[in-house]
N, C-alpha and C positions, 0 to 999 in steps of 0.2 A: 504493500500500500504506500503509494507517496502522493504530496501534492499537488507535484510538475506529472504533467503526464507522459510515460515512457523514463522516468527518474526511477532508480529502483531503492535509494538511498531512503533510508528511513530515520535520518539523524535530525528531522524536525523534532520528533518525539521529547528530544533532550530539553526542547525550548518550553515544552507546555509541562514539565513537568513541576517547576517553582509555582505555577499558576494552580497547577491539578493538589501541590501538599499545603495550598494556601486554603484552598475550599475543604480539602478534608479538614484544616486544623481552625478555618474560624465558620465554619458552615457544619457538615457535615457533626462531624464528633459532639458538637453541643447541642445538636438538633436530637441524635440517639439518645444524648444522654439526657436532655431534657425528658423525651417520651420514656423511658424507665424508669425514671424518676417520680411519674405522675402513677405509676403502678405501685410505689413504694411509701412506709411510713418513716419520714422522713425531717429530724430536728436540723440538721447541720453539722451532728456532733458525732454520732456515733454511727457506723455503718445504715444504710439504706433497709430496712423490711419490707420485704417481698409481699403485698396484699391485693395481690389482684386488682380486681376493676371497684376497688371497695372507693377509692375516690373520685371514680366518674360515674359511680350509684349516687353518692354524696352530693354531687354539681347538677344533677335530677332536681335534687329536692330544696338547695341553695337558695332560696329567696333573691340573696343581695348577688347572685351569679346573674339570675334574668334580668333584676332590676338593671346591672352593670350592661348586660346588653342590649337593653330596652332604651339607655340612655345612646347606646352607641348609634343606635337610629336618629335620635334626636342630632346627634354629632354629623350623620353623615348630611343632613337637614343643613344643618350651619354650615360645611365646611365644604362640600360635594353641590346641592343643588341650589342655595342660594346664590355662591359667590358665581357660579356657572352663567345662571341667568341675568343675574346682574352682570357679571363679565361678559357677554356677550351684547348687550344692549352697548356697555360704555365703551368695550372694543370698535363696536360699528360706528357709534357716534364718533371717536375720537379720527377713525380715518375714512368715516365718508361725508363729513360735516364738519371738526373741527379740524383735520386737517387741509382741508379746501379754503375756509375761510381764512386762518389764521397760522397755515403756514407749519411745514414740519418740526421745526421750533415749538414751539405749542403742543404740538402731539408729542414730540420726546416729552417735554417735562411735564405733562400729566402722567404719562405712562411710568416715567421714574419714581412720583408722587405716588402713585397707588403702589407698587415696590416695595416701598421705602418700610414697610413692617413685616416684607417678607425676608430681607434680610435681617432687621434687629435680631441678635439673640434671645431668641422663647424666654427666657429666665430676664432678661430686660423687659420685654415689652410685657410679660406676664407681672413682673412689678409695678411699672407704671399704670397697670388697668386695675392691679389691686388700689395702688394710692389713690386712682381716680375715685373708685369706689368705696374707699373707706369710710365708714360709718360717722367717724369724728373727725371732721376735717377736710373731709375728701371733695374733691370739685362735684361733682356731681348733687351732693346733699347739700354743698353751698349754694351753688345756684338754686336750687328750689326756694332755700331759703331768700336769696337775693328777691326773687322774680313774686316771692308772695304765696310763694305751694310749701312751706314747710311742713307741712299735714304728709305730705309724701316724701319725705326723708325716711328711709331707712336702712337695714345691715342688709345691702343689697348682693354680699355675696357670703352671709351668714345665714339666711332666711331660705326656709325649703321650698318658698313661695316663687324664691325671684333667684336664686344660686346658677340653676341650671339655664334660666332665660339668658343672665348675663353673660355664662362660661360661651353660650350659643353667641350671642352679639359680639365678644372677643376673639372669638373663633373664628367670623364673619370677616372679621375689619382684617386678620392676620393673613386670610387665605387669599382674598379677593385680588392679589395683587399678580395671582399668578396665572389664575386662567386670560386677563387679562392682558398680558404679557405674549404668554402663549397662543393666543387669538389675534393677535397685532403682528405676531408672525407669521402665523398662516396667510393674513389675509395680506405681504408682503408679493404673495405670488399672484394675485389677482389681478387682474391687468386691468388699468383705471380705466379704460375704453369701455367696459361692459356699463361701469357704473355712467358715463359719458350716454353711453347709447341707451339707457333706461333713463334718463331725466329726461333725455331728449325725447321720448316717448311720453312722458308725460307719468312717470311713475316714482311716486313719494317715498319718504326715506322707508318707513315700513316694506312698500313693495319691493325695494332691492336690496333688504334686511334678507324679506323671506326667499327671493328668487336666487341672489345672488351671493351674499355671502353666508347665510348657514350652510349651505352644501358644499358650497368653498370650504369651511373650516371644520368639516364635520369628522375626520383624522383626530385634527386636536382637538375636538371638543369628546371626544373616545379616552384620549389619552390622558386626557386634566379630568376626566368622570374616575377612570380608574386609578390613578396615582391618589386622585384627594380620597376615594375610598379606603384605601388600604391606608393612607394618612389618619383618616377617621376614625378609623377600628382601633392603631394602633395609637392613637392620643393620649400621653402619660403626661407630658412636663407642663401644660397646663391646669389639670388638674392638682397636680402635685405643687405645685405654686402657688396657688388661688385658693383648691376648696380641701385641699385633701381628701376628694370624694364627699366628704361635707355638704353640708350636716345630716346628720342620718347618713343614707345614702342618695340623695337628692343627683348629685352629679358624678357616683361612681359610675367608673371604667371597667372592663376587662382587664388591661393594661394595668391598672393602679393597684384593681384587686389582687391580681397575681401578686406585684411587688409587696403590697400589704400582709399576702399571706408568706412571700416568702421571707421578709426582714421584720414585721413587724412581731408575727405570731409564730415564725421560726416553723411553722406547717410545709417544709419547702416540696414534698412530694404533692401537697393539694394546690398549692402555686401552680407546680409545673402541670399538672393537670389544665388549669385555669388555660394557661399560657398555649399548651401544645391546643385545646379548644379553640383558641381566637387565632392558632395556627391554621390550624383545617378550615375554618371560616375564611381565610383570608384567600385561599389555595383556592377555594371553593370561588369566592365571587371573581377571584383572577381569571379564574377559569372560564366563567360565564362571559364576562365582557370581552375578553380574547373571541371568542364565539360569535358573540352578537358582533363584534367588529366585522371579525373576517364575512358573517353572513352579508352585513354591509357592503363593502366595499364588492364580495359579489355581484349583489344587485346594483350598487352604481355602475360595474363595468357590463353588463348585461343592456 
C-alpha cells in the first residue's frame, strides 16, 4: 500500500505514527477509561469496584440527571437557535444594506463589535455579567432603581425564578458573534450581481433574504447549528462561574453535574457515568446532523 501510485515504499507510515500515539494517549485511553469507570464504585482513593450497570440503573431514576438535561434544551434554545436566527437576519442586513450604504468600513466594525465577547475569556466575561447582575450594586438593579422600577430589583442570578432566564441571555450575547461571522463569510462568495438583479426586479430586502442568501449560506448555517450544539451540551464554565448549577438545580448541567459528582462528592464512577451519557448524546446528535446535511446538499445538487 503506498500513497504515490506504482510507489511500493511504505515509509509514510513513520510520519503518522507521532499523530496515531497522540490520539491513543489524549483521546482514546481516557475515553476506555472513563466508560469502566462509570461501571465501577469508585472514591479516588482506593482501587475501582466492579458493579455493573448499578450506576446507569441509578441515572434512570436521578431526578437532578433529567433536570441537568432538560436544562440542556433550554441551552441549546440560547446558544444554537437564537443567536442562529438573529445571526442570520444581522449577517444579511450588514452586507446587503449596510454594506451598500455605508461602505465596507462599517461592515468590518460591526462584524468585529459583535466578536468582541467571542473572544473574551469565558471566566472574564462570565465575571463581568455576574457584576452586572449583582444583587447589591450591580448595574442592572441600579438602573431600575434610577428609572423609578425599584419594585423589580432582584438576586437575579440567585433566584430559581430568573437564574436560568439570565444564564440563557448570557449565553445569547456570548454566542451571537459567531454564526455571524460565519455567515459574512459565506455570503463573501455571493456574487453582488444576483442581489443587483433582484432590486432591479423590484424585490425587497426580505425577498432576497429568502431567495438569495439563505440557500447561499445554508453549509454554514449546518455547520454553526452543529458546532453550537455540541457547544451547548457541553457548557460547564459558565455555569461554574455564575450559578454553580444554583440554586436548587434551577441551571444544572450534565457537564457540571458530572464535575460535581466527580470533585465534589468524590462519587467518581457515577461522574463518569454522567459524563460517558452526555458522550453518547453528543455522538448521537453529530451523527444526525452529518445526515441531515449530506441529505441536503443531495437534494441541492439534484
Amino acid at each position: 500500500m503506498s500513497r504515490i501510485p506504482g510507489n511500493p515504499s511504505r515509509r509514510f507510515f513513520i510520519y503518522l505514527v507521532p499523530g496515531i500515539a497522540m490520539l491513543i494517549w489524549i483521546v482514546v485511553i481516557p475515553t476506555v477509561w472513563n466508560i469502566y469507570l462509570s461501571f465501577t464504585q469508585y472514591r479516588g482513593i482506593r482501587p475501582p469496584i466492579w458493579i455493573g450497570l448499578e450506576n446507569w440503573k441509578s441515572l434512570l431514576h436521578d431526578h437532578t440527571f433529567w433536570v441537568s438535561f432538560g436544562n440542556s434544551i433550554w441551552m441549546i434554545l440560547a446558544m444554537v437557535v437564537i443567536p442562529i436566527v438573529i445571526g442570520l437576519l444581522l449577517s444579511s442586513l450588514i452586507f446587503d444594506v449596510i454594506q451598500k450604504k455605508f461602505g465596507a468600513r462599517m461592515a468590518s466594525t460591526l462584524r468585529a463589535v459583535y466578536y468582541i465577547p467571542q473572544i473574551l475569556p469565558i471566566a472574564v466575561a462570565s465575571l463581568a455579567m455576574g457584576w452586572i447582575l449583582k444583587p447589591q450594586e450591580g448595574v442592572v438593579n441600579e438602573l431600575l432603581k434610577a428609572v423609578g422600577l425599584g419594585a423589580l430589583q432582584q438576586n437575579w442570578l440567585g433566584s430559581p425564578r430568573t437564574a436560568l432566564i439570565m444564564l440563557m441571555l448570557i449565553m445569547i450575547w456570548i454566542q451571537l458573534g459567531y454564526p455571524v461571522v460565519i455567515f459574512l463569510s459565506g455570503l463573501q462568495r455571493v456574487d453582488p450581481e444576483l442581489y443587483e438583479a433582484a432590486s432591479l426586479d423590484g424585490a425587497g430586502w426580505y425577498q432576497r433574504f429568502r431567495v438569495i442568501t439563505l440557500p447561499a449560506i445554508t453549509p454554514e448555517i449546518f455547520v454553526v447549528a452543529l458546532t453550537c450544539t455540541i457547544a451547548a451540551l457541553k457548557v460547564f464554565a459558565p455555569v461554574y462561574m455564575l450559578t454553580t448549577g444554583g440554586p436548587g438545580d434551577s441551571t444544572m448541567v450534565p457537564s457540571y453535574y458530572s464535575y460535581s459528582q466527580f470533585f465534589q462528592t468524590q462519587q467518581v464512577g457515577y461522574g463518569a457515568a454522567i459524563s460517558t451519557a452526555l458522550a453518547v448524546v453528543i455522538i448521537i446528535v453529530a451523527i444526525v446532523f452529518t445526515r441531515i446535511q449530506q441529505n441536503s446538499e443531495q437534494k441541492s445538487e439534484e
